[in-house]
N, C-alpha and C positions, 0 to 999 in steps of 0.2 A: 336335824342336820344332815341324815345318810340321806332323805328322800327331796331334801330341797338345796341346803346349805352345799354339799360336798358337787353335785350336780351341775349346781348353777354357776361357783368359782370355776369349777374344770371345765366348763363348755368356753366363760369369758376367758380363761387364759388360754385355753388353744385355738379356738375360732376367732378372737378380737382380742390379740395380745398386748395390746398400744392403748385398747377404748379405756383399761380402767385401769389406775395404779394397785398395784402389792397390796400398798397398807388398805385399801377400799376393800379389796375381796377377802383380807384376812376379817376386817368387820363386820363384813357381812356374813361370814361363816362364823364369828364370833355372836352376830345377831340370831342366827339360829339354832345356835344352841342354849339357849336362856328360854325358861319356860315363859307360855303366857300371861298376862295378866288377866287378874280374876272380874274387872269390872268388863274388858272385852268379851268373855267367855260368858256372862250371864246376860249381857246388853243383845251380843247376837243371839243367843239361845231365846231369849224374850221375844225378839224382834220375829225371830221365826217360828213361833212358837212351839218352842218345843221345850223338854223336860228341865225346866231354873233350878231343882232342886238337884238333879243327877248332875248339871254343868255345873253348877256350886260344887257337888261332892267332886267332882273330875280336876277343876281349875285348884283346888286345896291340896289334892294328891300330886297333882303335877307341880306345884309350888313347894310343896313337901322334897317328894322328891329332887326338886332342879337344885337344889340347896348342897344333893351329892352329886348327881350324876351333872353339871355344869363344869363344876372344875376337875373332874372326869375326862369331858368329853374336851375340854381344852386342853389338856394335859396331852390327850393322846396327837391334837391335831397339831400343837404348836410344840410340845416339850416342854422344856423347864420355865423358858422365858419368850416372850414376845415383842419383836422390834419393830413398832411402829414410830412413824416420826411424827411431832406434836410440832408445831407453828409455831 
């Protein structure tokens, strides 16, 4: 989230404050801070060939850990609660 998610809300709402709504860029900051999934992490690793058993052991640990550090990292970005509006 500090290298893409926090980056990428603070560029759209200063330079194109109209192009996206609130609740869109709270989502998307909420999308990158949720670990990967483990079939994406072994499919590119394959595709490129490179080490499926170290992506396996990486995509596990990250999936381990997002279990703490997700509601962590929301915590700190939103506080107690989140108001997005639902349709």
């Amino acid at each position: 989230p500090f290298l893409v998610g926090l980056p990428l809300t603070r560029m759209f709402t200063r330079f194109f404050p109209t192009c996206l709504p609130p609740s869109l860029l709270d989502g998307l900051l909420i999308l990158t801070c949720l670990p990967t999934t483990v079939n994406m992490c072994i499919l590119l690793t394959s595709t490129a060939g490179g080490n499926v058993a170290s992506a396996l052991c990486n995509a596990v640990i990250s999936n381990i850990a997002g279990i703490f550090v997700t509601p962590a990292l929301l915590l700190k970005f939103f506080g107690t609660e989140v108001q997005l509006p639902f349709f």
